[in-house]
Steps between C-alpha positions, in 0.01 A plus 500: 500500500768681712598869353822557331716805683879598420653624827837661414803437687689748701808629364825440727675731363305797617459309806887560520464878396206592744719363739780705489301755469331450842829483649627856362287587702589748824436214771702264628458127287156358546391721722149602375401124563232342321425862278839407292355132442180690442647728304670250292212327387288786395799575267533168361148470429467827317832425292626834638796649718238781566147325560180715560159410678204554208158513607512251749166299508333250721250264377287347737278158355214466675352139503210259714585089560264288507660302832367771715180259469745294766516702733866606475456901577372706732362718319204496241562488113300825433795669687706481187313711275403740838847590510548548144297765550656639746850476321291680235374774744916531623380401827745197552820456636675486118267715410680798727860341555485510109318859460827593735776383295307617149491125394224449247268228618242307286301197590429211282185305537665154420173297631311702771146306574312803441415792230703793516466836394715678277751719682805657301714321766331132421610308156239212462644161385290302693543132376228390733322585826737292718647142486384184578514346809855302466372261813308348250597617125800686327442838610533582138519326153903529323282728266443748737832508655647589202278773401532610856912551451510658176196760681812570769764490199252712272458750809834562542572557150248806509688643813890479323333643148399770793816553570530296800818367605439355888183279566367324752233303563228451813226291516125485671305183515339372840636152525816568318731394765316173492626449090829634588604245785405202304707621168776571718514182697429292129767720332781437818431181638478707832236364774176631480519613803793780451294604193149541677487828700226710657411677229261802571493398837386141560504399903682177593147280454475629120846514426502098566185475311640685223792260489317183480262636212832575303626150568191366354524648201859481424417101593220534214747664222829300578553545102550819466857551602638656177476934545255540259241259608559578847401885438193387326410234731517710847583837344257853486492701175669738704798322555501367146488839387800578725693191364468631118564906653816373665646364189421761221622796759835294494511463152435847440831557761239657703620542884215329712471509849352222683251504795417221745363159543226462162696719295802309614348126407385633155899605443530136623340355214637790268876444622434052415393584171775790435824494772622845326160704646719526803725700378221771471392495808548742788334292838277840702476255813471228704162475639357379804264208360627158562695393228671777381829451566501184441410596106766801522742230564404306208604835284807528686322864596623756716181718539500883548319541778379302814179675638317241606235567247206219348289725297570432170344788276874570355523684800887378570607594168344889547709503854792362306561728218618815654809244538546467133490836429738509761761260338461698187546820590862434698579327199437777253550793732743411776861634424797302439866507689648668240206802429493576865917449518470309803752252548475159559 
């Protein structure tokens, strides 16, 4: 049974006052690029001519897939919850890009195939130790879908009662780029093979094995076409989790920032069951992994950055926020023509 979310509409009349406030600005008409878009959005989401950046927060959901039994990565499932641990022990890359930018991070176990232990950093709503193996079966039952998006929804709830006013989510989950290419190629109608991408580093030989095994089992689930069934049928918990995060932060009127591919298909399936989520979101960048842009121009997206990055982690988003707080701060603190009297 798909969850109910009210995702408010943003006002065009502000949009008409931030404006003119941007262009009071001392510099010439436009001139500060995509930060005046930027900072355009950040006011209209906050309902405010003077938005702030509250305990920004990045949620990574950590999930295992059961089509790793195919073959499709190349690395090893236990390498999920190994770097959970080490995203625990601040040893990753989001765990220091997000240490640098004082961005609280917190990792979700949405369906890791293994038994944690409690950390501070680690909230446990495990709905099961991995899906199943979609080749053959659903990778999960509606049932579990659904309490998998109101664990993302439910997660970001805590955050805003926090105080939180800019999320984004990550993700972890060996064979996640496997779910993600298949739910992006049933959710476009694009060819498989612009979806299907190297993932954590597949050679040509696996790639094309990779490709065929995700033919086969979109061939065996031809039925599930609708958003819904398609996240359960080929989806992680992770990315279900994501789905249900993506549309109670924009509910809220929560600013979220996007990262790359995974995160990108589970907006995918957030933005065909609500178009408005859009409106929320702030893309970080455009990743490396095949099929990235090709999603970004399904949102009509004009990413932050273009590093060249396929990590995942959240780790665009952490690299992308000192831009935010850039956009905000010109907008609340840059002077006007007319308090620095210079013509124009």
């Amino acid at each position: 049974m798909p969850l109910n979310f009210v995702i408010p509409p943003l006002s065009s009349t502000l949009s008409t006052a931030l404006q003119a406030k941007i262009d009071q600005k001392t510099k010439p008409l436009g001139s500060l690029g995509q930060l005046e878009s930027l900072a355009l959005q950040i006011g209209l989401c906050q309902n405010s001519l003077t938005p702030r950046l509250n305990k920004p927060c990045i949620l990574i959901f950590a999930g295992d897939h059961g089509i790793v039994e195919a073959g499709v990565s190349a690395y090893p499932q236990t390498v999920t919850a190994q770097m959970i641990a080490n995203f625990l022990a601040g040893g990753a890359a989001i765990s220091v890009f997000a240490r640098q930018h004082d961005i609280e991070l917190l990792i979700v176990d949405a369906g890791v195939n293994a038994d944690l232990n409690s950390h501070p950093k680690l909230i446990d709503a495990k709905i099961d130790k991995g899906t199943r193996n979609f080749l053959t079966d659903p990778a999960m039952s509606a049932e579990a879908c659904a309490k998998a998006m109101q664990a993302g929804a439910d997660q970001v709830l805590r955050q805003y009662q926090g105080g939180c006013n800019c999320i984004g989510f990550g993700e972890m989950g060996i064979g996640n780029t496997s779910s993600a290419a298949v739910l992006m190629h049933r959710l476009t109608g694009l060819s498989l093979v612009r979806c299907v991408g190297r993932g954590t580093g597949l050679n040509d030989g696996q790639l094309q094995h990779k490709a065929v095994v995700l033919q086969r089992a979109l061939n065996k689930h031809k039925d599930a076409t609708e958003p819904l069934e398609a996240l359960a049928t080929f989806g992680g918990f992770e990315i279900a989790m994501m789905v249900g995060a993506y549309l109670k932060a924009a509910e809220l009127g929560m600013l979220i920032l996007v990262d790359g591919f995974i995160a990108g298909t589970a907006l995918l399936v957030a933005n065909k069951l609500y178009p408005h989520v859009l409106d929320y979101c702030v893309f970080s960048h455009v990743s490396s992994e095949q099929g990235h842009q090709a999603l970004l121009n399904q949102f009509n997206a004009k990413p932050l950055l273009n590093l060249e990055l396929r990590l995942g982690e959240g780790s665009g988003i952490a690299l992308a926020y000192p831009l935010l707080q850039s956009a905000v701060v010109f907008l609340n603190e840059m002077a006007t023509f007319d308090e620095a009297g210079v013509d124009h």
